[in-house]
Structure formats: C-alpha cells, structure tokens
N, CA and C atoms as a LAMMPS dump frame, in Angstrom:
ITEM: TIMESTEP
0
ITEM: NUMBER OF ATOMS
249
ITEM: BOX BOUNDS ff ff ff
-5.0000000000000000e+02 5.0000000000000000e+02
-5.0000000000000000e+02 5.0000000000000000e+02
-5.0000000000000000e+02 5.0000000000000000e+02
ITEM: ATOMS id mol type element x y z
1 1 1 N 231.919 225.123 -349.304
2 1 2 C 230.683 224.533 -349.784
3 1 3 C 230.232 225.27 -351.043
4 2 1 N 229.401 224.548 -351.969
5 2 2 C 229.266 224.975 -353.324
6 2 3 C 227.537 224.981 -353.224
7 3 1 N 226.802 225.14 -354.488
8 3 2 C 225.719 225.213 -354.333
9 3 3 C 225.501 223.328 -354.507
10 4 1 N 226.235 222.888 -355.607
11 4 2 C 225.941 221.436 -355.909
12 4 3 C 226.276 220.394 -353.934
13 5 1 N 226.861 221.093 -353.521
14 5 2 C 226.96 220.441 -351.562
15 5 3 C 225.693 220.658 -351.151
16 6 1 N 225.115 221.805 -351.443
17 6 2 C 223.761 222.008 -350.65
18 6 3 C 222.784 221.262 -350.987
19 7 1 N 222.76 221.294 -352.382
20 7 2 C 221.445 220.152 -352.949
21 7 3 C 222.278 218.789 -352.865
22 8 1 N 223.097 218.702 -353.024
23 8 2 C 223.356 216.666 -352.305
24 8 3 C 223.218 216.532 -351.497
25 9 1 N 223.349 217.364 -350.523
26 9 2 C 222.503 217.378 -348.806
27 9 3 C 221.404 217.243 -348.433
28 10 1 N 220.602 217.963 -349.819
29 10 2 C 219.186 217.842 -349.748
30 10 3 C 218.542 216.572 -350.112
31 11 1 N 219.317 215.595 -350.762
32 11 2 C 218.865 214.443 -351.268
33 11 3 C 218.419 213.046 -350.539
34 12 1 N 217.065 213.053 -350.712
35 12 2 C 215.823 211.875 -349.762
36 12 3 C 215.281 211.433 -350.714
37 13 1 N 214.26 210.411 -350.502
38 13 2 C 212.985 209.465 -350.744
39 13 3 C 212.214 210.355 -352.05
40 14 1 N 211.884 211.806 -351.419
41 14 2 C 211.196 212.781 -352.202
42 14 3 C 212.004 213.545 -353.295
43 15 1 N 212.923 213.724 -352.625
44 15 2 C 213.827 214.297 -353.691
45 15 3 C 215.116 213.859 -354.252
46 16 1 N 215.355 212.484 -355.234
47 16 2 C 216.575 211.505 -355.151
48 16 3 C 216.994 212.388 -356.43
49 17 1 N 218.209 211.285 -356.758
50 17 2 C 219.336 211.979 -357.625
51 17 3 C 219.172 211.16 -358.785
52 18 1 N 219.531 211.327 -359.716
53 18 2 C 220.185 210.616 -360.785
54 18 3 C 221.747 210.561 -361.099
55 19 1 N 221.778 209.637 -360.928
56 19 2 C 223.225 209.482 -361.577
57 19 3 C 223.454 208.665 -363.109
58 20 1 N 223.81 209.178 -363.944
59 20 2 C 224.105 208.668 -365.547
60 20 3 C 225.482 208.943 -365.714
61 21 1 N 225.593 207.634 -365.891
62 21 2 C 226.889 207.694 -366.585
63 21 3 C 227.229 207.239 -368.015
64 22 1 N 228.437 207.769 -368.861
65 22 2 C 228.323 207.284 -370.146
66 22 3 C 229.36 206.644 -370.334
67 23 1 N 229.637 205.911 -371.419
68 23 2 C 230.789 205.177 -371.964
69 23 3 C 230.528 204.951 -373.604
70 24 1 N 231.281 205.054 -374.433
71 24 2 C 231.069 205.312 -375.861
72 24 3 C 230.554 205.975 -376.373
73 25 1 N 229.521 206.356 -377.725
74 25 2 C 229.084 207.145 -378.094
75 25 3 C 227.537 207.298 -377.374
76 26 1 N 226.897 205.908 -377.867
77 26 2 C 225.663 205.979 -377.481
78 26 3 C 225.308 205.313 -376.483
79 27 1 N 226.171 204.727 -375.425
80 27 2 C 225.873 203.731 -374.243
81 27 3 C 225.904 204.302 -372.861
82 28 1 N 224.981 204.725 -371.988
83 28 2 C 224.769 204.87 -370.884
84 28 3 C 224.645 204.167 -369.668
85 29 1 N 224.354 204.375 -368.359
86 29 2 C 223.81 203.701 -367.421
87 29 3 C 222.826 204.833 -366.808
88 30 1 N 222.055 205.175 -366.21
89 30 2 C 221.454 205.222 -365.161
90 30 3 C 220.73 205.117 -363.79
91 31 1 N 220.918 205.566 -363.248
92 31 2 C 220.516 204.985 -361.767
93 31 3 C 220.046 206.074 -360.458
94 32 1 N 219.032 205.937 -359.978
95 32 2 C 218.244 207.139 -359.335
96 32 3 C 218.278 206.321 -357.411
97 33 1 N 219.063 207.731 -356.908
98 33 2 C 219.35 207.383 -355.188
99 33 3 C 218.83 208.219 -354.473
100 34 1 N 218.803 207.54 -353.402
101 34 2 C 218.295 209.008 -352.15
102 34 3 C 219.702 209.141 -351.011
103 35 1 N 220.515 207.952 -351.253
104 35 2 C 221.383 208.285 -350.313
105 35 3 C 222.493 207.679 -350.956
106 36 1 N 223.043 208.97 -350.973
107 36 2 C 224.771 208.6 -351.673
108 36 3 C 225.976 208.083 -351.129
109 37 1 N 225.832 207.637 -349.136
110 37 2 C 226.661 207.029 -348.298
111 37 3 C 226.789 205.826 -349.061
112 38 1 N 225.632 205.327 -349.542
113 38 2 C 225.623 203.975 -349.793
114 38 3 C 226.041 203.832 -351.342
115 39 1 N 226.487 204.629 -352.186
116 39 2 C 227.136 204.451 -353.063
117 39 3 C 228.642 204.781 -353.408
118 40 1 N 228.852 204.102 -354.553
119 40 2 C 230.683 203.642 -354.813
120 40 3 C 231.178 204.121 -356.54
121 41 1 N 232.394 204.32 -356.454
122 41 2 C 232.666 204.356 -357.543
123 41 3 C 233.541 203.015 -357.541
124 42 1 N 233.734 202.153 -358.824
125 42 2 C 234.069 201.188 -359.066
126 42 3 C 235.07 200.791 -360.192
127 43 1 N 236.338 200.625 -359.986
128 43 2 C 237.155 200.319 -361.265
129 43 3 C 237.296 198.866 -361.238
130 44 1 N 237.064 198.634 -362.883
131 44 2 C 236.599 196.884 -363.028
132 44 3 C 237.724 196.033 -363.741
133 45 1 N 238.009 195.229 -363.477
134 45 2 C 239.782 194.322 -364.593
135 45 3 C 238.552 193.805 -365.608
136 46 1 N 239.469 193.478 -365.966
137 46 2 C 239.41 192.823 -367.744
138 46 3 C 237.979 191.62 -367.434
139 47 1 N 237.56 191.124 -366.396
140 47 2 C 236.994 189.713 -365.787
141 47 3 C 235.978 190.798 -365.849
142 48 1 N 235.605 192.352 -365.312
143 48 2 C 234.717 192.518 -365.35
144 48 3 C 234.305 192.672 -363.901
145 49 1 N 235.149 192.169 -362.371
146 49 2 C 235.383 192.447 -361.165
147 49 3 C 235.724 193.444 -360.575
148 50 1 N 235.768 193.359 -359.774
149 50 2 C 235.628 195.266 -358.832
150 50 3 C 236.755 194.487 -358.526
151 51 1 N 237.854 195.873 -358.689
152 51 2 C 239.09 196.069 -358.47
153 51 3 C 239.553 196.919 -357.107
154 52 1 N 239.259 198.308 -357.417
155 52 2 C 238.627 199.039 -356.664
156 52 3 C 237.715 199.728 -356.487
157 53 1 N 236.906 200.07 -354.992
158 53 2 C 235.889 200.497 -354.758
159 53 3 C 236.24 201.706 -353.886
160 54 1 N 235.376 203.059 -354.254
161 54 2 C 235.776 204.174 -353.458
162 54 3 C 234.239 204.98 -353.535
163 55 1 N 234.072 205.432 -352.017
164 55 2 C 233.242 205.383 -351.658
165 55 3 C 232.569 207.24 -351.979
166 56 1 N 231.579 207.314 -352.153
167 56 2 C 231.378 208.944 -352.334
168 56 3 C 231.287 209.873 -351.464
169 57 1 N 232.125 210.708 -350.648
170 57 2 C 232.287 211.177 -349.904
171 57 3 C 232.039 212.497 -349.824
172 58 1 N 232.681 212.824 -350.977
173 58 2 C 232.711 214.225 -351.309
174 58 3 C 232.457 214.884 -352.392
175 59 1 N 231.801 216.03 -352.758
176 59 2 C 231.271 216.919 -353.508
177 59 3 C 231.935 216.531 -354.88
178 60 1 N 231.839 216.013 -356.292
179 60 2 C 232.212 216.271 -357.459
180 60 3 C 232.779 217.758 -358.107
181 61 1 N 232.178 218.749 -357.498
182 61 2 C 232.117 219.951 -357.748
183 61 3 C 232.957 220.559 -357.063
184 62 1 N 233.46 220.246 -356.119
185 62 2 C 234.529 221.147 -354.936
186 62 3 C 235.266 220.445 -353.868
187 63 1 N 235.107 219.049 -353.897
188 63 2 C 235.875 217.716 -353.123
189 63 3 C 235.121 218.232 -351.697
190 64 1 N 234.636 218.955 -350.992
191 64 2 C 234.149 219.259 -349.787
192 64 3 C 233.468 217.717 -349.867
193 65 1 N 233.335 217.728 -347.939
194 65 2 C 232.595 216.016 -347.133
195 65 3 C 231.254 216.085 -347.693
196 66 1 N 230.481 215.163 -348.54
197 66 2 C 229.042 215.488 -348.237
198 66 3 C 228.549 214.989 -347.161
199 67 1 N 229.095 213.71 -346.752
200 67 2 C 228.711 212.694 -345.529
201 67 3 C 229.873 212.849 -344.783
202 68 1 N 229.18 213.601 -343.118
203 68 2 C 230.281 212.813 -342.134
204 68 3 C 231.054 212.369 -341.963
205 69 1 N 232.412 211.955 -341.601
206 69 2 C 233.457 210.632 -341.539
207 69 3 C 233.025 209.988 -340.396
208 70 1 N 232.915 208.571 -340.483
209 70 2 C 232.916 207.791 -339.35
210 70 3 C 233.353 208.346 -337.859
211 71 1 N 232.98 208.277 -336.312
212 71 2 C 234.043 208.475 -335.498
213 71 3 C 234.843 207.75 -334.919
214 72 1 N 235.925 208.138 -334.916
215 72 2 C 236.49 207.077 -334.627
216 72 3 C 237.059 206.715 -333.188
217 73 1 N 236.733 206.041 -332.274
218 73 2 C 237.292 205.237 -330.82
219 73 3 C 238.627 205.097 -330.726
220 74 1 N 238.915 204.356 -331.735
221 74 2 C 240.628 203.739 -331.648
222 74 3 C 241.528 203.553 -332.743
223 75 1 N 242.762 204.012 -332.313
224 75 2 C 243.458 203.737 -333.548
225 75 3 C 243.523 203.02 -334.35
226 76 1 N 242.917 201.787 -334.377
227 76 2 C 242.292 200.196 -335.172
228 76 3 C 241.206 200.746 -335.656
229 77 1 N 240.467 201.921 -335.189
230 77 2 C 239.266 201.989 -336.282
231 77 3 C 239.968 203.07 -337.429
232 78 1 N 241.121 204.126 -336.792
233 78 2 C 241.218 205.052 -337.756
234 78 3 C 241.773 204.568 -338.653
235 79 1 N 242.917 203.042 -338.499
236 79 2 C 243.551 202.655 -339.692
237 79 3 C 242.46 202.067 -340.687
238 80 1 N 241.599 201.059 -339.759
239 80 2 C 240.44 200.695 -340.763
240 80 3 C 239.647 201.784 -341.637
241 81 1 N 239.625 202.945 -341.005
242 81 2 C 238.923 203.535 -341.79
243 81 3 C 239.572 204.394 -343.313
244 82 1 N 240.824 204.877 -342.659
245 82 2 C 241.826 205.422 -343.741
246 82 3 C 242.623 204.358 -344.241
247 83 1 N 242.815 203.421 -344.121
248 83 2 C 243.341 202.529 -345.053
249 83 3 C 244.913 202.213 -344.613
C-alpha cells in the first residue's frame, strides 16, 4: 500500500476525487467522483464506441486492490468475473 491507496480509500460524498484527463495540447476532460468501483477506463474505435472497458481496481501508483474483488460462489462466477 502507498500513500495515494490510503487517500483513494478515503474517497466519499465529502471528500471526492477529480479525475482530468488530457489529450493534445490544450484539450482536457474532467470529472469529480466519490466512488471509483463505478468507474472505467475506456478504449474507443475510430466510430468513437467503447471497445474496451476496464474497470478501476487498482492503485495507479502501485497496482495494489483499491476495491475488494467480487466473491465468488462458483466457478461460473469466477470465469465471469476473470474473463
């Protein structure tokens, strides 16, 4: 665990995140969360469609879990879940 695991752990309602991202010189996005389960990283085709989607799991800073893994019951959930 890193210090950047501890404060994404810490992240709620009161205390959300920003996430900015850039592309070119002067073109950004931004976008402010409290819960990062529910966000994705997204690679898009040429149409501009989600190609693939991968989910944020783990620390930017040190790949450590920030969120839990699912548990899993049955071998039908572990394939669903690992792919």
């Amino acid at each position: 665990m890193c210090e950047i695991c501890d404060k994404l752990k810490e992240v709620s309602t009161k205390q959300p995140i920003q996430i900015t991202c850039y592309w070119g010189d002067n073109n950004r996005n931004c976008c402010i969360t409290s819960n990062l389960s529910k966000c994705s990283i997204e690679i898009l085709g040429d149409d501009g469609r989600t190609i693939v989607s991968m989910p944020i799991i783990c620390c930017p800073a040190c790949g450590q879990p920030i969120v839990k893994p699912e548990e899993c019951k049955t071998f039908e959930d572990v394939v669903r879940r690992e792919g």
